[in-house]
One Martini backbone bead per residue (centre of mass of N, CA, C, O) as a GRO file, in nm:
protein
   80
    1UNK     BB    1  -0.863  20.418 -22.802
    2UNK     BB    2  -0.589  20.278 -22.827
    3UNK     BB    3  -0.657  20.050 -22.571
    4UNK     BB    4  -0.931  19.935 -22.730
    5UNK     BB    5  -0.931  20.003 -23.089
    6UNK     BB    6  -0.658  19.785 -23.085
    7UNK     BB    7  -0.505  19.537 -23.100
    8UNK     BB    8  -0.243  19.676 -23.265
    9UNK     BB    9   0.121  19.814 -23.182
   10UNK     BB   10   0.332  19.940 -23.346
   11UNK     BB   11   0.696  20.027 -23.392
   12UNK     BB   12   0.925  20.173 -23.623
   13UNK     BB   13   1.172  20.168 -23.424
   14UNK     BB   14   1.056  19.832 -23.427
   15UNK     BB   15   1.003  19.647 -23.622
   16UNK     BB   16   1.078  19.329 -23.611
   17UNK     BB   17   0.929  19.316 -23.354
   18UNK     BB   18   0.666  19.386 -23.440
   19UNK     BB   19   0.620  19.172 -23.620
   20UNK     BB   20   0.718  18.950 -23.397
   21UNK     BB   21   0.418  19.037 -23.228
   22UNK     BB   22   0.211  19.023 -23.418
   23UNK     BB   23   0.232  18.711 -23.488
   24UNK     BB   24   0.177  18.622 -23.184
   25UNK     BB   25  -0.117  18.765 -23.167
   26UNK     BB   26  -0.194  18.591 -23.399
   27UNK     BB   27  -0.086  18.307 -23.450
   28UNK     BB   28   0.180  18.331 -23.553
   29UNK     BB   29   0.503  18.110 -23.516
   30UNK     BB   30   0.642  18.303 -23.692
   31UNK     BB   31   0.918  18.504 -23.831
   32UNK     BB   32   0.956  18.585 -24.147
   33UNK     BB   33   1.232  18.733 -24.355
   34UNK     BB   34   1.014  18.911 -24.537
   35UNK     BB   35   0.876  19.079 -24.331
   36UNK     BB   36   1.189  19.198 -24.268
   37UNK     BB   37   1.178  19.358 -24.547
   38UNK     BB   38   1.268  19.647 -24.733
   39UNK     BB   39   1.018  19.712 -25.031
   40UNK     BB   40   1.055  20.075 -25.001
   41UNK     BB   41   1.298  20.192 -25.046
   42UNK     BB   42   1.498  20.472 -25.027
   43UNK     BB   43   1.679  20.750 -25.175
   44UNK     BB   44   1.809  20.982 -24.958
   45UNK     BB   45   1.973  21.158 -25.205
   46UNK     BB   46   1.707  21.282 -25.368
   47UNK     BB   47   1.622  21.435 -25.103
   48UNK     BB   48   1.437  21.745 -25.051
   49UNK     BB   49   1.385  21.990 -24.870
   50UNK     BB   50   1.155  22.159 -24.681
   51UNK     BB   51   0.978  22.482 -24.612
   52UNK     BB   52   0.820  22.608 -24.358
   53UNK     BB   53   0.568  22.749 -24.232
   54UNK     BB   54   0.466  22.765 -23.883
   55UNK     BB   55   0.393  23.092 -23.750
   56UNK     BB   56   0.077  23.029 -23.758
   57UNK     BB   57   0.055  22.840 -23.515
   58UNK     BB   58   0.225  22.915 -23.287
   59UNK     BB   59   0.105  22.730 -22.999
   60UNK     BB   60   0.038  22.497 -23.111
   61UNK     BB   61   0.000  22.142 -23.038
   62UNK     BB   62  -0.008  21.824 -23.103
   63UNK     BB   63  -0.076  21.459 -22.981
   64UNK     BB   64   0.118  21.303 -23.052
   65UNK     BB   65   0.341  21.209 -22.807
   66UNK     BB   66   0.098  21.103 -22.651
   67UNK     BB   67   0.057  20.865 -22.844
   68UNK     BB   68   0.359  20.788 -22.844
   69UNK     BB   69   0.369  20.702 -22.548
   70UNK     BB   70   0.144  20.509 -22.533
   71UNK     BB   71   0.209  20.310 -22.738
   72UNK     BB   72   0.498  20.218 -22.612
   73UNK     BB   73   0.350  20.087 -22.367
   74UNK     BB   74   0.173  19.877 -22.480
   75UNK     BB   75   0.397  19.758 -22.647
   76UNK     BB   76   0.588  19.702 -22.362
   77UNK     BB   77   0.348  19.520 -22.254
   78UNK     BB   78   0.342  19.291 -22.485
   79UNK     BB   79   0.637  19.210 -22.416
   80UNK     BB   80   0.590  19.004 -22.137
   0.00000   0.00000   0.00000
């Protein structure tokens, strides 16, 4: 669902990028200033770690990776 049911992929760790990807796929002509500023900046110093108990899980394991390596595919052959 990935490869057809998404017009557009971004990827979080190229942000500018990914914007200014969004941009050309849609026909906006540039990239603007405003696109690129972070709206809702976090506070780091305030962050408290939370402690999970995984060990219920066992060994299952979910399929982000395998998505996030598609997505970042799809995402870096849209930019040739």
């Amino acid at each position: 669902r990935l490869k057809t049911g998404f017009a557009f992929v971004g990827i979080l760790e190229q942000w500018d990028l990914s914007i200014c990807l969004f941009n050309k796929i849609f026909g906006i002509p540039r990239c603007h200033a405003a696109q690129l500023e972070d709206t809702r900046p976090t506070d780091n110093t305030t962050l408290k770690p939370t402690d999970y108990d995984v060990s219920e899980l066992g060994d299952w394991r979910d399929d982000d990776d395998e998505i996030y390596d598609l997505a970042t595919k799809l995402f870096e052959t849209k930019l040739l």
